[in-house]
N, C-alpha and C positions, 0 to 999 in steps of 0.2 A: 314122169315127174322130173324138172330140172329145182336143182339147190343152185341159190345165188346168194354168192358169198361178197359184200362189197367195203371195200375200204375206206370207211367214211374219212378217217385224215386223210387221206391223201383227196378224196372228192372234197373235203372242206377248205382244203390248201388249195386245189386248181379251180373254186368259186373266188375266194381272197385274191388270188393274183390273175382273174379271168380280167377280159377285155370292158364286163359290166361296167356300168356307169356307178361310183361310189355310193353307196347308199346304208341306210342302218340294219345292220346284220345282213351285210351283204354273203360272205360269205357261207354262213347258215342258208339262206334263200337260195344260192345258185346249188347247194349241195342238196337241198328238197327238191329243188326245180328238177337235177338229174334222178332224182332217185322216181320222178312221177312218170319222167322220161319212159325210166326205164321198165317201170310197171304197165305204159300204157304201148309198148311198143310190144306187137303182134308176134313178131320173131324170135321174141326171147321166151317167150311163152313161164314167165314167174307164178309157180304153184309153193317154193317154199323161199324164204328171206330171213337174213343176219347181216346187219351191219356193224362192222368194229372201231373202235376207233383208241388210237392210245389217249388217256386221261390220268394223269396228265403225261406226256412226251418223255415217259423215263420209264426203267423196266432193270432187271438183274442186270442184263448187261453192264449198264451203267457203270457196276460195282466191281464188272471186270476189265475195263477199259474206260481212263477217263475220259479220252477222249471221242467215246459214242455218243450218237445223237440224243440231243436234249431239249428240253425247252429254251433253251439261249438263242437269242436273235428270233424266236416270233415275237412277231406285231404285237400289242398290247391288245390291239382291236380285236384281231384274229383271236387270240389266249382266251378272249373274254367269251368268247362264243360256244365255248366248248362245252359247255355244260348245256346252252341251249340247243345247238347241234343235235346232241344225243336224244332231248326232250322232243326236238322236232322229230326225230327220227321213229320213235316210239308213237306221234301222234301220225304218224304215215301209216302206221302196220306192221313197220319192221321189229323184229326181234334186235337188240343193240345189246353189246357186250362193251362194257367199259371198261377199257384195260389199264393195270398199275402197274402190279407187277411183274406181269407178260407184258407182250409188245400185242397191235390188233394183230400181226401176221401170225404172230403163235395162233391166236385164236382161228385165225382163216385156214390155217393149217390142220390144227386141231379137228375141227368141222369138216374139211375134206376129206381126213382122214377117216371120222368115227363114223358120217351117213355116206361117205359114198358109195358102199355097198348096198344101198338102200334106195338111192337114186339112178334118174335113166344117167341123168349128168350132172358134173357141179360144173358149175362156173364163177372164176375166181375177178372178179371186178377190179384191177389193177394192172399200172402196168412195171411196179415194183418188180426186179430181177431177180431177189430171193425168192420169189413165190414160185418160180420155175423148176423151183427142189419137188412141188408137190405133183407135177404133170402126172397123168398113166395113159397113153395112150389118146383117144378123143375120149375120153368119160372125165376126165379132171382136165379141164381147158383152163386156159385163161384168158381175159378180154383187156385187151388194149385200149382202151376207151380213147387216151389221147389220138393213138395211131387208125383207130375202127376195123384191127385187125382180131382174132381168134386163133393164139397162139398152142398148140396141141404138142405132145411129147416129139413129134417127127420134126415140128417148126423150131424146137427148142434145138434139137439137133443140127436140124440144119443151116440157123441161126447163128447158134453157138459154138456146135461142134464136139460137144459134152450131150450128154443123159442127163435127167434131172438129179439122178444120186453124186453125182460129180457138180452139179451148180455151189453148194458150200466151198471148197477147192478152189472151184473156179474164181469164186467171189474173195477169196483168203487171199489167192495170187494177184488176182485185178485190184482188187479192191472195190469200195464201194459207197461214192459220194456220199448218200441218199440218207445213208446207214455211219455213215463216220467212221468208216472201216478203210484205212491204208492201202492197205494191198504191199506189195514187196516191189522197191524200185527197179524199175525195166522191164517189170512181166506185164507185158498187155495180152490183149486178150489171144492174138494167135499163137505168140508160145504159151500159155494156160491153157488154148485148145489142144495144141498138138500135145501139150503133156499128157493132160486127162485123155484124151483119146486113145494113148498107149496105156496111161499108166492107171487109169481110172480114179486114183485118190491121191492122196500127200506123201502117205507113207509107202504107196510103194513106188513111187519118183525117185530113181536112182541118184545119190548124190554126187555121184562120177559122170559127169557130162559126157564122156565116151559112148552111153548107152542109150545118151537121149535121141528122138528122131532127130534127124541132117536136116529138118527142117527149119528147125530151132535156132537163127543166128544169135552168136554171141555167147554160143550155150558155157564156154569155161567162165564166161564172168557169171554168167545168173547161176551156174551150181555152185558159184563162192559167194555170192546172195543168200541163196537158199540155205547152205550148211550155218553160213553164220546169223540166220535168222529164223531159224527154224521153229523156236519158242512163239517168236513171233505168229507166223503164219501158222501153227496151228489155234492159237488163240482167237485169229482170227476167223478162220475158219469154225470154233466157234462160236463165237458173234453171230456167224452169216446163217448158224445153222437152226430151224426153224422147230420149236418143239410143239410137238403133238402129243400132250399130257396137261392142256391149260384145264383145271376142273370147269366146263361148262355145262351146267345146270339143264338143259335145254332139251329133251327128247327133239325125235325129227317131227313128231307130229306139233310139237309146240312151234316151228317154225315154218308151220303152214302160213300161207298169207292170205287173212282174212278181210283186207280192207283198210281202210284210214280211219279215223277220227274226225270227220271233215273240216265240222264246227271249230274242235280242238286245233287243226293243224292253218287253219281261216284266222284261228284269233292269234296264235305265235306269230305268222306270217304277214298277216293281210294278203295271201298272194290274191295275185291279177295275173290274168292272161298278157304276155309280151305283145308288143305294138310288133309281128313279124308275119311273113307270109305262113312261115312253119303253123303247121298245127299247134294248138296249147296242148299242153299236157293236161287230161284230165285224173281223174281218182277214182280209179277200179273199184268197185263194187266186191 
């Protein structure tokens, strides 16, 4: 049994500014079109499905940093879809968590955490950076959809140079566009690797540069960074960091996938097969 866990905002946001030709609920359409993709494709082999999606674009965070990601600056068009998004979503088969006061990532997080003892594998449908805190090994993967890669705890490493329990850290120090998280000026990602590599978290990062690895250029200015912004960077840190406690309703057997709605997800839509040589996507039974 694979769990597929997928990020519907972020798949609603990459139909909205896809290549598509503009059209009414575009966005909604190219984010069903992926998800028929992904159910009619042989290799992924989907026995169970959860789609999340934040509704609307705010969560606690919000309230501990103003300046975290929010509904400000999306499209009017795009905002508007969001409720039918989730409707299409529910008329495809999926199970859909509509987040407020969480973010969808808590949810995907959440889910990895509670069945994956229960499944052969989860796979996490994004290629969001926070989501790399939940890796174990090849049993909690994640899929790159932009990239068409399958990123596993080893790729995370070797990637990044960090473990997943050090990706919050990592993200406190880089920062993180995506998320409206900062990060601390000067710390890119290869001194945040080579910290967490030695030091594995925040607090035990010595604030005496003498101790840091020789790798680290510049290390007396970024440990008078680091001292004098220390509030900062753990605040941040948790921002980045992904709670597995969202109350989701859902046993594992409720997110078997049973099928679509055809008629239902026909009349939201009207989909049509693309004028392309690809295969259409069809509708799993």
């Amino acid at each position: 049994m694979r769990l597929h866990l997928v990020d519907g905002t972020f798949e609603l946001f990459r139909a909205h500014y896809s290549k598509r030709p503009a059209q009414p609920l575009k966005a909604t359409r190219g984010m069903a079109q992926s998800l028929l993709v992904l159910l009619a494709n042989p290799a992924e082999q989907v026995t169970h499905l959860a789609v999340a999606f934040d509704n609307p674009i705010r969560s606690f965070r919000n309230d501990l940093f103003a300046d975290y990601k929010s509904d400000e600056g999306v499209p009017p068009e795009l905002r508007a879809q969001f409720d039918a998004a989730e409707e299409t979503t529910r008329a495809i088969g999926a199970v859909v968590w509509s987040m407020r006061e969480f973010e969808a990532d808590d949810a995907l997080a959440t889910a990895a955490a509670r069945f994956g003892g229960q499944v052969d594998q989860v796979r996490i449908l994004t290629p969001d950076k926070d989501l790399g805190q939940c890796l174990e090994a090849d049993h909690i993967v994640q899929v790159d959809v932009i990239r068409k890669r399958v990123v596993n705890e080893q790729a995370l490493l070797d990637r990044r140079g960090v473990k997943p329990e050090s990706i919050p850290d990592f993200l406190a120090l880089t920062g993180d566009d995506a998320d409206g998280i900062p990060g601390l000026p000067g710390f890119g990602e290869r001194t945040a690797s080579a910290l967490l590599a030695r030091f594995g978290h925040l607090e035990n990062v010595p604030l005496d540069a003498r101790h840091w690895p020789e790798a680290v250029r510049g290390a007396d200015r970024l440990a008078h960074v680091l001292r004098e912004r220390l509030a900062d960077v753990f605040l941040y840190r948790e921002l980045a960091t992904l709670r597995r406690d969202v109350p989701l309703r859902e046993s594992l057997e409720d997110l078997r996938y049973r099928g679509p709605d055809e008629r239902r997800v026909r009349e939201l839509l009207a989909l049509e097969a693309p004028a392309t040589t690809s295969p259409a996507p069809t509708f799993r039974s």
